[in-house]
C-alpha positions as CSV (number, residue, x, y, z in Angstrom):
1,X,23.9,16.5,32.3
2,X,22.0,16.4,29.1
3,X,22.0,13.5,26.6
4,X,21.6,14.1,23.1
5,X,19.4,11.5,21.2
6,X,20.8,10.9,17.6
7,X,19.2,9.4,14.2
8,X,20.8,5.8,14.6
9,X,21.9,3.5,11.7
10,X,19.0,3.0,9.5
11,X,20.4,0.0,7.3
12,X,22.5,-0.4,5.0
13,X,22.8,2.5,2.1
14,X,20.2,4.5,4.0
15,X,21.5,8.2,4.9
16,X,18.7,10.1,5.5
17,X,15.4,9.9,7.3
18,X,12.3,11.9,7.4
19,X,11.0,12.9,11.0
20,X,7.6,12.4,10.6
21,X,5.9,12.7,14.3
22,X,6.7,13.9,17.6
23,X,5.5,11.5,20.3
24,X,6.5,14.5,22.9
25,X,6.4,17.5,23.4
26,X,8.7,20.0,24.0
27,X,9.3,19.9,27.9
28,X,7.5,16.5,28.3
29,X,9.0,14.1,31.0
30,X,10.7,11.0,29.2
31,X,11.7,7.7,30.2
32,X,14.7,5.7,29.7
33,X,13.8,3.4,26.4
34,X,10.0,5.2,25.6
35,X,9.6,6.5,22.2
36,X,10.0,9.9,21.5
37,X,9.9,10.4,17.8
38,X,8.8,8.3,14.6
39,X,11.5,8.5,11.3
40,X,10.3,7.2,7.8
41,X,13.4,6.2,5.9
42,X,12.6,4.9,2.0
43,X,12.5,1.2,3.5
44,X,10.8,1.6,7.0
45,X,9.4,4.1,9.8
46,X,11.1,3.8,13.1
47,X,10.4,4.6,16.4
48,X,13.2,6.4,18.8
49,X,14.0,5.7,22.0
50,X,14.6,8.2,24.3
51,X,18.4,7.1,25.7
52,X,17.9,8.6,29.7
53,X,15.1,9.6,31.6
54,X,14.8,13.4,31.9
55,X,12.5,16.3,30.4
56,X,12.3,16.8,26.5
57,X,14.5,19.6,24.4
58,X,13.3,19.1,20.7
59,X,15.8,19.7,18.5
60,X,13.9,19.1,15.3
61,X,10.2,20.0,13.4
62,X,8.1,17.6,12.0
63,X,8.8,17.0,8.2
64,X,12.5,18.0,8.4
65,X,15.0,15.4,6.9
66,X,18.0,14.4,9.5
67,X,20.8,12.5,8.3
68,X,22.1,9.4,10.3
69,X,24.4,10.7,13.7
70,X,22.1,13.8,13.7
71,X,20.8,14.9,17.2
72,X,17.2,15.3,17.1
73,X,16.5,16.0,20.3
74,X,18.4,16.8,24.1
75,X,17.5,15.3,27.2
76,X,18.0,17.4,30.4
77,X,18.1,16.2,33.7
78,X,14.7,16.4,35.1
79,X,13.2,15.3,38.6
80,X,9.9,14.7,36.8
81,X,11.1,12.2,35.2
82,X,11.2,8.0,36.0
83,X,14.0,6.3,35.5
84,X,11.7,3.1,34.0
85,X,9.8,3.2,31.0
86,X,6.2,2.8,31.4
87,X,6.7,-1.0,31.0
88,X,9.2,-1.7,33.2
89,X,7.1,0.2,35.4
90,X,4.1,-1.7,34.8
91,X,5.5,-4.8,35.3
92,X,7.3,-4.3,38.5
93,X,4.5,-5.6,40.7
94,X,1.4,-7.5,40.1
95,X,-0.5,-4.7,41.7
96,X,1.3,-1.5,39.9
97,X,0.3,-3.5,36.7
98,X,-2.5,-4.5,37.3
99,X,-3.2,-0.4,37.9
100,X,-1.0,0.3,35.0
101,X,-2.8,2.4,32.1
102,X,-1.4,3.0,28.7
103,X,-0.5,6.2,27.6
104,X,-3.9,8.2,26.3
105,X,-3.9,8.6,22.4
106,X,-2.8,11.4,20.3
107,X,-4.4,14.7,20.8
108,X,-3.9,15.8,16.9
109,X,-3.7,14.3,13.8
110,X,-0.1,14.5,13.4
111,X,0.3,12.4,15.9
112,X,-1.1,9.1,14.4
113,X,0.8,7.2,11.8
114,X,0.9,8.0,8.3
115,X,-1.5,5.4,7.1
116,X,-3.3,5.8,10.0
117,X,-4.0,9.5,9.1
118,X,-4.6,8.4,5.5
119,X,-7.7,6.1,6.8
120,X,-8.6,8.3,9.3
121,X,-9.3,11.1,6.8
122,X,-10.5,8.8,4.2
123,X,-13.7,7.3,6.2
124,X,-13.8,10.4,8.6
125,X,-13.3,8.6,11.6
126,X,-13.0,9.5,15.1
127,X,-10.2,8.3,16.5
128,X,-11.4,8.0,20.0
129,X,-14.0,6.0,19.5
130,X,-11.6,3.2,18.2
131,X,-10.3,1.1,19.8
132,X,-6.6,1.0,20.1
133,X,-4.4,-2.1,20.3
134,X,-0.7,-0.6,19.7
135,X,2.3,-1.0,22.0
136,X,1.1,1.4,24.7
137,X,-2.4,1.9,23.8
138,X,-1.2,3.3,20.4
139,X,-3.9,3.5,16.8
140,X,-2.9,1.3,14.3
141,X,-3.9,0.8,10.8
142,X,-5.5,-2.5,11.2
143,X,-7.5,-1.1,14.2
144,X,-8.9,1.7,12.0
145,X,-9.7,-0.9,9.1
146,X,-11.3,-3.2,11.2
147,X,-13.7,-0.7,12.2
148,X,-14.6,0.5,9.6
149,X,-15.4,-2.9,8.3
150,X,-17.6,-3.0,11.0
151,X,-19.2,0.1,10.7
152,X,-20.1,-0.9,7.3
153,X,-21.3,-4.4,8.3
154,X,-24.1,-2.5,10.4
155,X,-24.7,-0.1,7.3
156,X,-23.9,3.1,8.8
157,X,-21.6,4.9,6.7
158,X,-21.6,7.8,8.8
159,X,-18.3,9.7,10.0
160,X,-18.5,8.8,13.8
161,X,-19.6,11.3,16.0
162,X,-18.5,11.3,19.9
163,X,-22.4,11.0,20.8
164,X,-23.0,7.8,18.4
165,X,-20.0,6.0,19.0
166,X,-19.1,3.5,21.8
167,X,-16.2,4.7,23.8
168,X,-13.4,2.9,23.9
169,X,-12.1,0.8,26.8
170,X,-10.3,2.1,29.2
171,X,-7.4,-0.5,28.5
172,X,-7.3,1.0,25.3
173,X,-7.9,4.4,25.0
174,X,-9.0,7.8,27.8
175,X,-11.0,8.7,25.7
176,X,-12.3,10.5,22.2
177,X,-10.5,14.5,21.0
178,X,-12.9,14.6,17.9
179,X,-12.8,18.8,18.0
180,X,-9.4,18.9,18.0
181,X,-8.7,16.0,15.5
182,X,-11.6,17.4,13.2
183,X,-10.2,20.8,12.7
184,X,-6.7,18.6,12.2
185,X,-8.6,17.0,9.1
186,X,-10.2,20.3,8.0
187,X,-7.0,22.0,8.3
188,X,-5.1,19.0,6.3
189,X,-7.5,19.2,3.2
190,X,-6.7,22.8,2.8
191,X,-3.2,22.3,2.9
192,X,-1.2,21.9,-0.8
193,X,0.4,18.5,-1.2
194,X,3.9,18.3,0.3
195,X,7.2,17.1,-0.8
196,X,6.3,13.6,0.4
197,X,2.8,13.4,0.3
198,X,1.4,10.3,-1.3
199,X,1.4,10.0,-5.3
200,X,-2.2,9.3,-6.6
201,X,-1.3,5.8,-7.4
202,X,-0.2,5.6,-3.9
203,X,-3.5,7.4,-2.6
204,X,-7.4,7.0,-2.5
205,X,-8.2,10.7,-2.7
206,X,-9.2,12.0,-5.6
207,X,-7.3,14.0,-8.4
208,X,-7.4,17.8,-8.9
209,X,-7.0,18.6,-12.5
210,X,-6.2,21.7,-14.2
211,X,-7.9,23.5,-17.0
212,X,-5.7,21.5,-19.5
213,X,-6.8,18.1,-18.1
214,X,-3.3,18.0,-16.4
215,X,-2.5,16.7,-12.1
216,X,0.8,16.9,-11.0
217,X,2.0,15.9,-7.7
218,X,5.8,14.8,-6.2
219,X,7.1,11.5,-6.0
220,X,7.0,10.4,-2.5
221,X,10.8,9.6,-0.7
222,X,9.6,5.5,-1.1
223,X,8.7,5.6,-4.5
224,X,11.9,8.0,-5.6
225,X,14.0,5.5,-4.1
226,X,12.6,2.6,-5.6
227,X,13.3,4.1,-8.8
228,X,16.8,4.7,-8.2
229,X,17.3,1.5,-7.3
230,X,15.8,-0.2,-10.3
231,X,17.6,2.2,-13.0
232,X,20.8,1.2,-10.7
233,X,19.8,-1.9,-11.1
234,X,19.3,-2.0,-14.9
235,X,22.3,0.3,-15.7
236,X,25.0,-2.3,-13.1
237,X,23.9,-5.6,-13.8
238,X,23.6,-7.9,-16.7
239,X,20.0,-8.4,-16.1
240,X,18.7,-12.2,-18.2
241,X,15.4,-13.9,-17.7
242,X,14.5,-17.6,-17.9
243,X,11.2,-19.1,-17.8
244,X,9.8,-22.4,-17.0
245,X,6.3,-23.9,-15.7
246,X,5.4,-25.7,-12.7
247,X,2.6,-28.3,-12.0
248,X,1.2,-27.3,-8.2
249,X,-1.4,-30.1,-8.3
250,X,0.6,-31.6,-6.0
251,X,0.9,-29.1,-3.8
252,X,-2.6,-27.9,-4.0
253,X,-3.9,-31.2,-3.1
254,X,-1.8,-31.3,-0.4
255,X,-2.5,-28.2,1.0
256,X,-6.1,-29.4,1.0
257,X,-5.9,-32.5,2.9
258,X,-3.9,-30.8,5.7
259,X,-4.5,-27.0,6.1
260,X,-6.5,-27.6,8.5
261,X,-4.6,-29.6,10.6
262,X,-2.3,-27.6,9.7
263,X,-3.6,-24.3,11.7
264,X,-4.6,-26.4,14.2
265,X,-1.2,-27.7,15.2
266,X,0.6,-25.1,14.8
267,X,-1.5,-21.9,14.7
268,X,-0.8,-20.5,11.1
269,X,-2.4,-21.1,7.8
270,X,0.0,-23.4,5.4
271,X,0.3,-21.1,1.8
272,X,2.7,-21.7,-1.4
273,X,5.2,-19.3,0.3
274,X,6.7,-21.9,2.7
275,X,6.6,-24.6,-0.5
276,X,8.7,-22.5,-2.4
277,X,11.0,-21.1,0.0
278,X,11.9,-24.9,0.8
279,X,12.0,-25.4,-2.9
280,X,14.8,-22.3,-3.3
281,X,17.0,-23.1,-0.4
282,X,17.5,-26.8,-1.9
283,X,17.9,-25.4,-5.1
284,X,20.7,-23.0,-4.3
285,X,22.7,-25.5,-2.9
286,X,23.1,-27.0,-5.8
287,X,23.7,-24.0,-7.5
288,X,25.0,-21.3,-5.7
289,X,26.2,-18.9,-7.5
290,X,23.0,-17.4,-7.5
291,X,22.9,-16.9,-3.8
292,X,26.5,-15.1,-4.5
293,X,27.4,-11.7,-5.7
294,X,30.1,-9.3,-7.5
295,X,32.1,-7.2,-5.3
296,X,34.5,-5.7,-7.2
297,X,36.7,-8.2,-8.8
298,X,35.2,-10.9,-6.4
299,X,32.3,-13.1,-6.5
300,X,31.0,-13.1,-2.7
301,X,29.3,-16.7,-2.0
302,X,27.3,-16.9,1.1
303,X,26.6,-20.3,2.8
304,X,22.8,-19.5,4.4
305,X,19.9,-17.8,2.5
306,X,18.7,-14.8,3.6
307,X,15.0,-14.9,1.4
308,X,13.6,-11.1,0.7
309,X,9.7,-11.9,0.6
310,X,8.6,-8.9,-1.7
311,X,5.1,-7.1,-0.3
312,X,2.8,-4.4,-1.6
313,X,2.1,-1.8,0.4
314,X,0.1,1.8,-0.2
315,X,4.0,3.3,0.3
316,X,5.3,1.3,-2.3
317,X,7.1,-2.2,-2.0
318,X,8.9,-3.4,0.6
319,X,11.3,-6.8,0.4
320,X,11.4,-8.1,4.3
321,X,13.8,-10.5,4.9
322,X,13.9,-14.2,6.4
323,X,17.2,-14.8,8.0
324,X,18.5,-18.1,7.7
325,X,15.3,-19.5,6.2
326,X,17.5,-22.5,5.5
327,X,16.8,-23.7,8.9
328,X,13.3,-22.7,9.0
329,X,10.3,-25.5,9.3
330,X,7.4,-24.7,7.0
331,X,5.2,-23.7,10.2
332,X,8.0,-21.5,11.0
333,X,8.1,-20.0,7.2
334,X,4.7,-19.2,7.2
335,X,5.1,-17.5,10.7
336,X,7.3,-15.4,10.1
337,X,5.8,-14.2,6.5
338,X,2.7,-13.3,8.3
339,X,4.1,-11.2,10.5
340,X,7.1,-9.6,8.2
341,X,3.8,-8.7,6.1
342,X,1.9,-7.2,9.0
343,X,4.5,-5.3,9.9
344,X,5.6,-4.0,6.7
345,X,2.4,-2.3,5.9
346,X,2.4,-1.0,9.3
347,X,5.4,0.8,8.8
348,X,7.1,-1.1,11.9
349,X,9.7,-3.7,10.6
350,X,13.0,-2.7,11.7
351,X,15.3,-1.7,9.6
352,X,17.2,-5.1,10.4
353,X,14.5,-7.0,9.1
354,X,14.2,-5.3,5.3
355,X,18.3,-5.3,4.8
356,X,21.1,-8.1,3.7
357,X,18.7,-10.3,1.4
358,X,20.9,-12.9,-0.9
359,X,17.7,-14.2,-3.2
360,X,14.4,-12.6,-3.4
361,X,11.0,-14.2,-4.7
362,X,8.1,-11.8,-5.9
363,X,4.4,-12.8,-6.5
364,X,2.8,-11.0,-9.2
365,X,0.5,-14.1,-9.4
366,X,-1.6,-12.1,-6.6
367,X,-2.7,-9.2,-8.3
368,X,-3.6,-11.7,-11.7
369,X,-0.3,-11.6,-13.4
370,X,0.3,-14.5,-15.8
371,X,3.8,-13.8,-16.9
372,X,6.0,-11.0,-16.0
373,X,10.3,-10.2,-16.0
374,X,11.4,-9.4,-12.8
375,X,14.1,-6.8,-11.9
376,X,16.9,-8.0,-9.3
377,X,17.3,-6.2,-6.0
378,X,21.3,-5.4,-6.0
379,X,23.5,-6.9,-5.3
380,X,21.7,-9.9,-5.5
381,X,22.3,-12.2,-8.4
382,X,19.2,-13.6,-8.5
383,X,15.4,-13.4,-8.2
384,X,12.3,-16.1,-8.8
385,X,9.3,-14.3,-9.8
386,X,5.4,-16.4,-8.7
387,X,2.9,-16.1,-11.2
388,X,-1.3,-16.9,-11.3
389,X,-1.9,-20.4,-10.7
390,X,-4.5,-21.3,-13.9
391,X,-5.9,-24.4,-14.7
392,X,-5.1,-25.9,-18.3
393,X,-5.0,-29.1,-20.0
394,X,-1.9,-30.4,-20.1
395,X,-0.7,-33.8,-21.7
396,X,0.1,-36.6,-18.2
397,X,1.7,-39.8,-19.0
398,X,0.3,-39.9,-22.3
399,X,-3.1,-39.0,-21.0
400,X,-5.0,-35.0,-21.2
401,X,-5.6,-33.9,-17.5
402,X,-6.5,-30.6,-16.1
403,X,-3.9,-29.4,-14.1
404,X,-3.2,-26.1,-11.8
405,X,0.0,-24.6,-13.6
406,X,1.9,-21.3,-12.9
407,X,4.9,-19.8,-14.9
408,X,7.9,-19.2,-13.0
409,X,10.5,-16.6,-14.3
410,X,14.2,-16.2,-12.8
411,X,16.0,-13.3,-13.2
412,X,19.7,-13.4,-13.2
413,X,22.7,-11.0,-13.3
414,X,24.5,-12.6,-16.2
415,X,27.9,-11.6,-15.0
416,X,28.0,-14.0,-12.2
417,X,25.7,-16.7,-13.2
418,X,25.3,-18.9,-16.6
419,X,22.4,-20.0,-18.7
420,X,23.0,-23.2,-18.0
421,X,22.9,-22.4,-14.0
422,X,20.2,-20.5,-14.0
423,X,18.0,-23.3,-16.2
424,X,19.2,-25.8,-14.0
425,X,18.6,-23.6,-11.0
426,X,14.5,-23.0,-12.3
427,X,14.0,-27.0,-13.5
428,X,15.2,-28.0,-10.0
429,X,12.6,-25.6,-8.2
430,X,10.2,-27.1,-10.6
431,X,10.8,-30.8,-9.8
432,X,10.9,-30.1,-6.1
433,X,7.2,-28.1,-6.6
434,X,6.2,-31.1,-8.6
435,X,6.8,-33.6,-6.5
436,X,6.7,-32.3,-2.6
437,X,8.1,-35.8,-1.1
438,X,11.4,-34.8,-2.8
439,X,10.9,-31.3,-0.1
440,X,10.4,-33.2,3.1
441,X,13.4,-35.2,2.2
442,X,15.4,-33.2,0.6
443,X,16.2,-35.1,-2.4
């Protein structure tokens, strides 16, 4: 009896998907849970899970756009097939795993992730001869970029060649396809940009120009979304900013004495995130109509914070989300940021993770922004934009000190929240930053 295998829910307010790679082929024997095909959606990509063990029908190309409840793909009965995926396999005996091999890499370029690709044609690398540390043996982006690095630490700048480079282990990879995945990256230069190829903002390659000095090329399905959502954003909500400085002496000081101790206890490096995730959650209790929202004639109050952690990636940005960061320990904080962010720009945070935010912060400050205004994610009501942290003289009990200071900025739907809420909300944050004993105990 054959099973279909349907585009799933992909989050809230997303419909459509793009079907990026096959990870079988037509006719290939599949396993109950392995993944059979990666989706890009505006927020995410996704990998599907085959839903029964049994041989492969493809449904679907590569590139075409599926809507959510589409079938994909069929799944026939097949006596090929196991009935176990390859980890359940794997770990059903000491001695099957320690036999068990992942599956061997990707015999075309297709087949690699898109930012994978993107690096792999950008520093003409050979994919074989890197080594792989994915779920199942799979290429991922930091794998390419931390060889490279390495290639250039030893000054060779060279494009790898199967003869010069050190195979892979055999834990990670059966070894290198560099005719097949060079004629892939030959074949992929020739080819005109697509409908969701990279922007040039959103790509290292260089720019063709016309004879009138002009480049055109289509807004990727990431960036076209984040576009709609801002205008929506702009053209729903009463959109305010307030601004306020904060003194992080305090904090950097802090950090100084124990980051160290810090990592050691609790394996993760202590950064201004956790500080001022602590310093929002205290803040919306006091005033939460900021962690509220309008739906319809109602104003919807929620009593946990769900923090969106806005992140940069070469797609565009993405806003992962901490779930109940209220009850979150700093180490935990700073956990979990990490690996949202790792995730994120490898295109595997599930959908889960980058939906149902109620208060975002942003951090301009990263990229050298001193000041800027920034735009809420709806239907939130609020959003507490980080700035560059710059030393300046500032006047202390009568007295002119150096201090580190950063401008903080809180945008607000005006509809829902007041002036006076939203400048109590920021002075609160800024007294808690200011003095981190009133964080520990929450005064």
């Amino acid at each position: 009896m054959a099973v279909q295998v349907e585009v799933p829910s992909l989050g809230e307010s997303v419909t459509q998907a793009i079907l990026v790679t096959w990870h079988k082929k037509d006719g290939d024997a599949v396993a109950v849970d392995e993944p059979i095909a990666e989706l890009e959606t505006d927020k995410a990509n996704v990998d599907i899970p085959a839903r029964a063990a049994g041989i492969l029908k493809r449904l679907k190309e590569e590139g075409d756009t599926v809507n959510v409840g589409e079938a994909i793909a069929r799944i026939e009965d097949g006596a090929a097939a196991s009935t176990k995926s390859p980890v359940a396999a794997a770990i059903t005996s000491a001695a099957d795993a320690a036999d068990a091999r992942p599956a061997a890499p990707p015999a075309t370029l297709e087949d690699y992730s898109p930012a994978v690709r993107r690096l792999i044609e950008e520093h003409r690398v050979d994919p074989g001869a890197v080594p792989a540390t994915g779920p199942g043996g799979r290429l991922t982006k930091e794998d390419v970029e931390k060889f490279v690095a390495e290639r250039g630490r030893n000054g060779d700048r060279r494009p790898a060649s199967p003869a010069a480079a050190t195979p892979a282990s055999p834990s990670t990879s059966s070894g290198p396809r560099p005719p097949q995945v060079a004629a892939d990256v030959e074949r992929r230069k020739d080819q005109k940009v697509n409908a969701e190829a990279p922007t040039p903002q959103e790509s290292s390659g260089p720019m063709q120009f016309d004879a009138a000095g002009i480049h055109r090329a289509p807004m990727s399905k990431i960036r076209r979304r984040i576009a709609e959502t801002l205008v929506r954003a702009q053209q729903t909500a009463a959109i305010l900013t307030t601004f306020n400085e904060v003194d992080l002496t305090e904090i950097i000081n802090l950090r100084a004495k124990f980051k160290d101790r810090f990592q050691e206890v609790h394996g993760v490096g202590l950064g201004f995130m956790s500080f001022f995730a602590r310093a929002v959650v205290l803040s919306l209790r006091e005033w939460p109509r900021l962690n509220a929202f309008i739906d319809g004639n109602d104003m919807v109050y929620h009593n946990y914070v769900n923090l969106g952690i806005a992140v940069s990636t070469d797609r565009g940005l993405a806003v992962p989300v901490l779930r109940n960061v209220e009850k979150m320990s700093f180490a935990r904080i700073e956990a979990e940021i990490k690996r949202m962010a790792m995730a994120v720009r490898e295109g595997k945070l599930s959908l889960e993770e980058l939906s149902g935010g109620t208060f975002t912060i942003t951090n301009g400050g990263v990229f050298g922004s001193l000041l800027s205004t920034p735009i809420l994610t709806p239907p939130q009501s609020g959003i507490l934009g980080m700035h560059t942290i710059q030393k300046r003289p500032m006047v202390v009990n009568d007295r002119i000190e150096i201090r580190s200071m950063m401008y903080l900025a809180l945008s607000y739907d005006h509809r829902i929240v007041d002036g006076r809420e939203a400048i109590g909300f920021l002075v609160r944050v800024k007294q808690l930053l200011e003095d981190p004993a009133r964080l520990m105990l929450e005064i």
